[in-house]
C-alpha positions as CSV (number, residue, x, y, z in Angstrom):
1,X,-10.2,-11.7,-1.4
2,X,-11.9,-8.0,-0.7
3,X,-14.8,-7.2,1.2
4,X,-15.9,-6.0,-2.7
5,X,-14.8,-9.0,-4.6
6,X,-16.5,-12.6,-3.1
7,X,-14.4,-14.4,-5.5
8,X,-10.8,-14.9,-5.4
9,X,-7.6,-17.1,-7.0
10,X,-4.7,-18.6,-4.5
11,X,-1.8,-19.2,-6.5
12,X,1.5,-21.4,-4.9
13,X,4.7,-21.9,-6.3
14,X,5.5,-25.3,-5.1
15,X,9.3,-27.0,-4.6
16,X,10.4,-29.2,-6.7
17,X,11.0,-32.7,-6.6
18,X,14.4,-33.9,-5.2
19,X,14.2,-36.4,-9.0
20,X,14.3,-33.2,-11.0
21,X,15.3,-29.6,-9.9
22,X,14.2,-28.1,-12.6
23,X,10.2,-29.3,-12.0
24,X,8.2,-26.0,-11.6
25,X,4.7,-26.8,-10.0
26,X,2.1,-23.8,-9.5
27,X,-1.2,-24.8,-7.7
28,X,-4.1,-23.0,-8.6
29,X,-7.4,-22.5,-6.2
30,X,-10.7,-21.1,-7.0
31,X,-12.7,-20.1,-4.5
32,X,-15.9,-18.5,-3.2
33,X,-16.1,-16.3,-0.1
34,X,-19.4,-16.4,2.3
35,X,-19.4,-14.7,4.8
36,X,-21.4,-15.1,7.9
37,X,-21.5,-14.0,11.3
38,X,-21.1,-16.1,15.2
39,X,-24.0,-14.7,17.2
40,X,-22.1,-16.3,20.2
41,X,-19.1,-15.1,20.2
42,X,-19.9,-12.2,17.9
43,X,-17.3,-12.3,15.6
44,X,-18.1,-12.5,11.6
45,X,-16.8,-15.5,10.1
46,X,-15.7,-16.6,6.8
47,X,-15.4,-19.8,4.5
48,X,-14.6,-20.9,1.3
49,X,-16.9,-22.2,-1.1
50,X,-16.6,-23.7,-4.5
51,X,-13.4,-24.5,-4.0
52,X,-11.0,-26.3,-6.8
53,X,-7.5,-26.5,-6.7
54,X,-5.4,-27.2,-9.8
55,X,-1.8,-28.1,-10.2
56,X,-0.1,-27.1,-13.6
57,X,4.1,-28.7,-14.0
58,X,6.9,-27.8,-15.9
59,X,9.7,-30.5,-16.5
60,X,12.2,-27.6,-18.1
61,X,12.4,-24.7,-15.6
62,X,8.6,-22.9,-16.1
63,X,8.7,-22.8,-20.5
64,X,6.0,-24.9,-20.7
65,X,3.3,-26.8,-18.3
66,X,1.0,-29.3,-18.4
67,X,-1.8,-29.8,-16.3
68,X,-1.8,-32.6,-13.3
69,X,-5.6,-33.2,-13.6
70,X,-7.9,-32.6,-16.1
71,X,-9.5,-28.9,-16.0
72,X,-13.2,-27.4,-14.2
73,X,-14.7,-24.8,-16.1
74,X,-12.8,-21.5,-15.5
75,X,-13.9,-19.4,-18.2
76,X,-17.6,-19.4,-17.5
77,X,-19.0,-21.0,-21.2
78,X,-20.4,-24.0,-19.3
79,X,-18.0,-26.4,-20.9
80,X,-14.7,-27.8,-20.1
81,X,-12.6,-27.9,-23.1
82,X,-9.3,-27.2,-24.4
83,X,-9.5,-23.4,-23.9
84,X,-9.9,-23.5,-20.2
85,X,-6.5,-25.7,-19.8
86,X,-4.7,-23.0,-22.2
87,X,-6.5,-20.2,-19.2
88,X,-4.5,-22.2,-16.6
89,X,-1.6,-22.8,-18.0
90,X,-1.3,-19.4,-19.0
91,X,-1.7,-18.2,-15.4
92,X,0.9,-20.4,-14.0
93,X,3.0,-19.4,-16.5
94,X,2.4,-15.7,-15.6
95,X,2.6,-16.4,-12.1
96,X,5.7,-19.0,-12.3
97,X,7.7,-15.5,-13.8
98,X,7.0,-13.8,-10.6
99,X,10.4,-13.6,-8.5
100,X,8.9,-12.9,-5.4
101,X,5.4,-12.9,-4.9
């Protein structure tokens, strides 16, 4: 996260289970950035707020994923539906692709 942007997305490719090598888990977290500051030791701090963490999991080497859990609202409309899976498994999808991130 940026000192511009309070919000931010920490994305993980996990290992894979020693049952099936070719299991791709990404874990997703949303989170909110506060800032604050330590008047005794005066340092500014920092913690995350809002936070959710989602796990999406392929079972054929990162074509297709399916999500752990069921979804939070990522896509702002107030509702948690089928859309805001499709958002998440899209971006571990994306970020699954990556070679080295």
């Amino acid at each position: 996260m940026s000192n511009y942007n309070q919000r931010g997305v920490f994305l993980q490719r996990l290992a894979p289970s020693v049952v099936s090598p070719k299991e791709v888990r990404v874990s997703m977290q949303f989170a909110l950035k506060e800032e604050g500051y330590d008047p005794e030791h005066r340092t500014p701090t920092y913690s995350l707020l809002d936070s959710s963490t989602h796990e999406a999991v392929s079972n054929d080497g990162g074509l297709t994923f399916s999500m752990r859990q069921n979804p939070a609202d990522v896509n702002g409309d107030r509702t948690v539906d089928a859309q805001d899976k499709a958002v998440l498994i899209a971006l571990a999808t994306a970020y699954s692709k990556i070679v080295n991130p």
